[in-house]
Phi, psi and omega in degrees: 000140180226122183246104160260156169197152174254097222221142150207118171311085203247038168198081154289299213268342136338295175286299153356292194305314178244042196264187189227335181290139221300348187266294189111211224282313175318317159337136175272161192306271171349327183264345189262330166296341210253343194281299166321280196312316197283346197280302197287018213010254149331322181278334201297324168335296228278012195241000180274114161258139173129194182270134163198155147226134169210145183263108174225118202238126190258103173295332215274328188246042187046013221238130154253138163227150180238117149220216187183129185292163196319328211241343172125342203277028160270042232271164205201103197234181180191156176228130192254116143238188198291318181221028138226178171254087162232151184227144189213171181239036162217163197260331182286286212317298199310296187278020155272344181263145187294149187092007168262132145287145159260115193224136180276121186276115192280000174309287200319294191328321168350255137338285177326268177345323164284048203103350211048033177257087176274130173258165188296141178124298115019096184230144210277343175242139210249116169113010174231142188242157185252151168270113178273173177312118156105353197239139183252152161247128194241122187258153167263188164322296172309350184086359169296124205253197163153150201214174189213159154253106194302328217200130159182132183349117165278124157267038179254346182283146208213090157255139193224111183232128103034290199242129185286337168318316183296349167280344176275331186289321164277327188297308169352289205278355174279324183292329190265345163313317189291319197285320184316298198309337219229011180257010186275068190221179171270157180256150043239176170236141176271172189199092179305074163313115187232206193278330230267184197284303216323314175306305163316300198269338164316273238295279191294347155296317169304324195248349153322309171322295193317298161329325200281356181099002198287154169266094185218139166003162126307153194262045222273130151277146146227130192232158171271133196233124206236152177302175151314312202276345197213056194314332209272003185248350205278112166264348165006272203288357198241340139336299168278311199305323184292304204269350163299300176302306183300275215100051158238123177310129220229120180257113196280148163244121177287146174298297182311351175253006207223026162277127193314124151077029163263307162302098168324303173308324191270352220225000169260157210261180198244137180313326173292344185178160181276347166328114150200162188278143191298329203250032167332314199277349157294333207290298189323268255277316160328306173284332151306313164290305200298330180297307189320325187262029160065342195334131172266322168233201205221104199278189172170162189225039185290319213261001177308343210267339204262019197244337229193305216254201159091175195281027161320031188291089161280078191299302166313336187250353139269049151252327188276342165254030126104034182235070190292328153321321178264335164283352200254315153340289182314313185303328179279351158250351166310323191279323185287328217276351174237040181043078194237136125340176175262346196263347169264007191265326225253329170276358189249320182253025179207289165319297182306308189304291221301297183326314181270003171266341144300275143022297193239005169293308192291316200253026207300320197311331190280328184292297164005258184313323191285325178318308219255050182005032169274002177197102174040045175296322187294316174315299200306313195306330207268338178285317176331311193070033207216038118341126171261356112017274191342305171277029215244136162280199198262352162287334173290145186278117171300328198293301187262002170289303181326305186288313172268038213336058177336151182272184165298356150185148183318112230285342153336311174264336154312292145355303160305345175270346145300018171227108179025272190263148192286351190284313146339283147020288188277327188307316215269340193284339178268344166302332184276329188280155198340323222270322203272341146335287251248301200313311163272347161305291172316353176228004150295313183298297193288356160278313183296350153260028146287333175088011204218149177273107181273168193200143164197094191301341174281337174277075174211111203297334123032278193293304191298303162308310200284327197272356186280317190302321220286142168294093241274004180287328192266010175261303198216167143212120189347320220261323189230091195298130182029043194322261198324336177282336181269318192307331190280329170296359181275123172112336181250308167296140181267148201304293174322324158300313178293327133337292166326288211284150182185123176293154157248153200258126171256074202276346137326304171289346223227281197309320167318311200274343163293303185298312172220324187286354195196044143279337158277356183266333190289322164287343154294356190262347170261022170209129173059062199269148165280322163279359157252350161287327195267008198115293202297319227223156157227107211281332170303297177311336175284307203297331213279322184277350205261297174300299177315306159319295155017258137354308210090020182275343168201150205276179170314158202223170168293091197248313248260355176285321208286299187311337165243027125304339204246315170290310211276336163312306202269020198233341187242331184236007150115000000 
């Protein structure tokens, strides 16, 4: 057996335990990993907790298998021919070797176009495949290939507590276990900090440890800091309070160096996909510092908002735990924020869940079979509303979405029908997504050129089996935004902070640099476009929406999949 991997291992002493290998607990993650998989066969993926992508070729049966851990934060791509295998954990490694065509997948653009909700799996070059989240893949001799999914949320598990405290309690011990694990690093470690809980409570859990005596790395932040003109993004005072009570330094990044698509250097996208984030140029400019401060990995709080946070409303499930008050409090604020009357207020977010969670209680097989186009199916799946179209703006060519015939709704949310309740449902579908996939790829990359090890203690299947299990009232609600996650920090945040923290979107910095600092290279990206050449755009109707936006005549629009679709054609494909 030959085990390569790019790895870190966090239930080592699991694997210790039932390892055969002569180093015990001293054995390194790779010897422990290689130890596993040959000892478990089949279960072995699924007994690996931590970030991993690996390659393991097994001579006695001839057979490689790849595989990538459950939440993704690994990549892992690969090409099967006629008399090799090759696999890299970039699509440019893949296409440096010689004899790969480069041929462009427009499914994918698609996708991209739709929202930039690509799902795994979606690889941007036509004849290289992606190794998805959770799944091993086993090729033979023959290039024959077939895959499986080691791991994925039951939706049948059920946590249930007495005291709503013990759900804070728990998350608590889940929360501080993922930070130890990804604190197994050289020091020091940076920590992109802003105001908002996920980053914040990464943060102030790392320095609770410290407090408390354990021996883990020092600690640095880097936040973005905003000018006076753009005060309404500025996270400062609740930065500092956090990073003051730790006793972590803070390398503040001016904003004014970090507007989109003004810097060419800060703004450009990786040869493997168009994905990248408009607010690149903080990643760049943020990462830089920390390599400079020698930091070995980069901590980060992507995945809190879809764990913890996000548009979830269980309405139905305080009304059903005898909080009547609060149900009826939610509904009034449901209504103003989504401007409702009370009797559609009262049908969209109580009645309808109910209904349809009877429904597949009395009926699953049939809710099932039907979701799944086995009985009048395409209507129902069309019911989901969850078309990926939907997310496409009005510059996109219906003509070539058509042609590359996405299905009727996106795989995620078909997925999401194995679970009970409509809220679960809603839990999971923002756990699974594409986009928060694609998010943390794009900053994996841009740590590793950087020379630095991304981390994302919320991004741990751990968390996601307990918070999928959770009663979902009690994780977030319209009135009290990511409830269990702040709850969970009393004892370690001082009070005044968990009050304080909350993000602010710094969606200004974003509107500024379209409207005037890099309003002429964004109208140079709309003329005489590689993507109204290819098809994709109806490039008059973008610019006729863009000068209006402009104006002030209409508010911000989904712009920024065409614009960086737009750089990376021209930067990769001529």
């Amino acid at each position: 057996m030959l085990l390569l991997a790019d790895a870190r291992l966090d239930n080592r002493d699991e694997c210790a335990a039932g390892s055969n290998h002569f180093g015990g607990k001293s054995a390194t993650d790779v010897e422990l990993m290689l130890s596993t998989l040959v000892q478990s066969g089949e279960e072995g993926p699924s007994r690996l907790l931590g970030d991993f992508a690996y390659a393991l070729w097994d001579g006695r049966h001839r057979r490689l298998h790849l595989a990538r851990d459950a939440m993704g934060l690994r990549p892992l791509y690969y090409r099967v021919e006629e008399n090799r295998i090759l696999f890299a954990s970039e699509v440019q490694q893949i296409l440096s070797v010689p004899g790969v065509p480069r041929c462009l997948n427009e499914r994918a653009v698609a996708w991209h176009l739709c929202g930039m909700q690509t799902p795994p799996g979606e690889v941007f070059y036509a004849g290289i495949d992606e190794v998805r989240p959770a799944e091993e893949v086993v090729i033979d001799i023959s290039a024959v290939k077939r895959s499986r999914t080691f791991w994925k949320p039951d939706p049948e598990a059920r946590i249930r507590y007495r005291d709503e405290r013990d759900y804070a309690a728990h998350l608590q011990e889940l929360l501080t276990t993922s930070v130890r694990a990804r604190l197994r690093a050289r020091d020091p470690v940076g920590i992109s900090l802003s105001g908002g809980v996920d980053s914040t409570s990464v943060a102030a859990v790392a320095g609770w440890l410290r407090q408390q005596g354990e021996n883990l790395p020092s600690m640095r932040a880097y936040s973005w800091v905003f000018p006076e003109s753009l005060a309404e993004c500025d996270e400062s005072e609740t930065i500092y309070r956090i990073a003051d009570h730790f006793r972590i330094p803070v390398t503040e990044v001016p904003a004014e160096q970090t507007y989109p698509l003004v810097d060419d250097e800060l703004n450009r996208p990786h040869e493997d996909d168009p994905f990248f984030s408009m607010y690149q140029p903080f990643f760049e400019n943020s990462l830089s510092a920390a390599a400079a401060d020698g930091a070995s990995i980069m901590l980060y709080g992507f995945r809190g908002d879809v764990i913890c946070g996000g548009s979830v409303d269980d309405v139905p499930g305080i009304l059903m735990s005898g909080r009547f008050g609060e149900a009826r409090r939610n509904l009034a604020r449901l209504a103003k924020i989504n401007a409702l009357g009370r009797r559609e207020t009262v049908t969209q977010f109580l009645l309808r869940p109910m209904m349809l969670d009877m429904l597949k209680g009395h009926h699953p097989a049939t809710w099932l079979d039907s979701l799944r186009g086995k009985k009048d199916g395409e209507a129902i799946v069309q019911r989901l509303q969850a078309a990926p179209s939907r997310h496409a703006e009005e510059h996109v060519s219906r003509g070539f979405l058509d042609r590359m015939g996405l299905p009727a709704a996106e795989p995620h949310y078909v997925t999401s029908l194995d679970w009970p309740h409509q809220a679960a449902r809603d839990r999971y579908i923002h756990i699974a997504s594409p986009l928060v996939v694609r998010g943390i790829g794009f900053a994996e990359r841009v740590s590793a050129r950087h020379g630095l090890g991304l981390a994302d203690p919320w991004s741990d299947r751990r968390l996601a089996d307990f918070i999928l299990a959770c009663p979902q009232h009690l994780v977030a609600t319209v009135r009290e935004p990511k409830r269990i996650a702040r709850r969970a920090m009393a004892g370690i945040m001082p009070d005044d902070a968990i009050r304080a923290i909350g993000k602010v979107v710094p969606a200004a910095l974003y509107i500024d640099a379209l409207r005037d600092k890099a309003h002429d290279k964004v109208l140079d990206l709309m003329t005489n476009s590689r993507c109204a050449e290819l098809g994709y755009i109806d490039e008059p109707a973008l610019r006729r929406r863009f000068e209006r936006f402009v104006r002030g005549e209409e508010s911000v629009f989904e712009l920024w999949s065409t614009l960086s679709l737009e750089l990376w054609l021209r930067r990769y494909w001529g």
